[in-house]
matplotlib code that plots the C-alpha trace (Angstrom):
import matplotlib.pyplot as plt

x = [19.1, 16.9, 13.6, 15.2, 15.7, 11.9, 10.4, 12.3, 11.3, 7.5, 8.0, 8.9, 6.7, 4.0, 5.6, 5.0, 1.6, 0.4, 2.4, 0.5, -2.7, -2.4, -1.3, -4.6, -6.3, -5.4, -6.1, -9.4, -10.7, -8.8, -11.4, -14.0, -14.2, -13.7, -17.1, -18.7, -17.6, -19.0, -22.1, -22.7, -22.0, -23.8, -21.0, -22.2, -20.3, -17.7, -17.1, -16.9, -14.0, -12.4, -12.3, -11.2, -8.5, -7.6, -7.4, -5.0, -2.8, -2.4, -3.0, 0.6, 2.0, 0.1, 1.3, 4.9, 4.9, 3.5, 6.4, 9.0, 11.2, 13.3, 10.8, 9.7, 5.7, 5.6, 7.1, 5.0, 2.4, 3.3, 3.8, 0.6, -1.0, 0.4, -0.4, -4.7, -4.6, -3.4, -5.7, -8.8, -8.0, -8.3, -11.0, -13.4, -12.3, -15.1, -17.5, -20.2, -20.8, -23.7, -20.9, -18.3, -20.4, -21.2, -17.6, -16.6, -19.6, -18.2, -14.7, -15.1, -17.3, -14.7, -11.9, -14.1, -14.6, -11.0, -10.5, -12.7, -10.3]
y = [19.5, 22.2, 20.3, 16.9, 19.5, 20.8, 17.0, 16.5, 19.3, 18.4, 15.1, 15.9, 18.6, 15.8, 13.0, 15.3, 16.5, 12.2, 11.7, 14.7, 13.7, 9.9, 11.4, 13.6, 10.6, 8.4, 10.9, 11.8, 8.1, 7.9, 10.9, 8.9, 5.6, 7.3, 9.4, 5.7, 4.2, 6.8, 6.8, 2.9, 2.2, 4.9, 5.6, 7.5, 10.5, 8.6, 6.0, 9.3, 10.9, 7.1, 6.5, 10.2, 9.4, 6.4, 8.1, 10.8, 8.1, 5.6, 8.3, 9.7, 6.3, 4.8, 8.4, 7.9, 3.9, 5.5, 8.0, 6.2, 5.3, 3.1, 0.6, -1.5, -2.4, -5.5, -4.3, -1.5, -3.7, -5.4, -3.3, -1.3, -4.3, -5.2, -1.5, -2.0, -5.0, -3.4, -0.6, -2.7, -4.3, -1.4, 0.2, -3.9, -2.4, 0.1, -1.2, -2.9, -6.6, -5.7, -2.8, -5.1, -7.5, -4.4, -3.5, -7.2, -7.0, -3.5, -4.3, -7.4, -5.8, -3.0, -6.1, -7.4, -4.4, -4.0, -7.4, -6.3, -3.3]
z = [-16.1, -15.2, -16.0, -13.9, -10.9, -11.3, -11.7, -8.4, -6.6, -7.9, -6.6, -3.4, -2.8, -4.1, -1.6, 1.7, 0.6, 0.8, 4.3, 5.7, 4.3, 5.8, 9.3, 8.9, 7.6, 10.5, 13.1, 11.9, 11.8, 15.2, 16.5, 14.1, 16.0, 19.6, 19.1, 17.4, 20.7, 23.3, 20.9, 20.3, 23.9, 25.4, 28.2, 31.0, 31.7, 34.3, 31.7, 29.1, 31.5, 32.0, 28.0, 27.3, 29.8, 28.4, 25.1, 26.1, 27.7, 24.8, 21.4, 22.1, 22.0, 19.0, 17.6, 18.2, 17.1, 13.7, 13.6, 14.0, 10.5, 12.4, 13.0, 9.9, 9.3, 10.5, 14.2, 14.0, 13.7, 16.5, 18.4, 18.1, 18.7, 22.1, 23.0, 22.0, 24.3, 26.5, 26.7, 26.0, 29.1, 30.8, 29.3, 30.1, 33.6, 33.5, 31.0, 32.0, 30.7, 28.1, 26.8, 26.7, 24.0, 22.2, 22.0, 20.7, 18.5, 16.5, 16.6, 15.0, 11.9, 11.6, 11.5, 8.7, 6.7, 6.9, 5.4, 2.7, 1.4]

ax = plt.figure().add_subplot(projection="3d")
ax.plot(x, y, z, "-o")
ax.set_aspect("equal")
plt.show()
């Protein structure tokens, strides 16, 4: 009994060391892809404020779609997609046309190498 208590205990201790490594994990590449974007599309520093702003708008609700148990994968999913839409319509608002293509251009080879995995 003892040893079945200390497996579970293990376990569990194991279990919320992954979930807190994914969470850092996701927010890191989160941080990742913003500095690619302000790099790749060499934003002046307007579009730099606009896209930070946008950013501190839309991360707490991509961060609470992620958190929330009730919702299964697939709604998540959903959901997280109707949100980036959203905010890539806002952020074409104050990219210029030649940033815009860029944009398209590395979303759609990170959409690929995520196929690939």
């Amino acid at each position: 009994m003892k040893k079945f208590l200390v497996l579970l205990i293990v376990a569990a201790f194991a279990s919320f060391s992954v979930v807190a490594q994914e969470t850092k994990d996701y927010k890191q590449d989160r941080t990742e892809w913003e500095k690619k974007i302000k790099d790749e599309l060499k934003l002046t520093p307007e579009q730099t404020q606009k896209y930070d702003a946008l950013n501190s708008e839309y991360n707490p609700k991509f961060d609470a779609i992620m958190n929330d148990a009730s919702l299964s994968k697939d709604v998540q999913k959903e959901k997280k997609m109707a949100l980036k839409k959203e905010k890539e319509a806002k952020m074409m608002e104050f990219l210029t046309p030649e940033q815009q293509t860029k944009y398209r251009e590395i979303v759609d080879k990170k959409k690929k190498e995520m196929e690939k995995q």
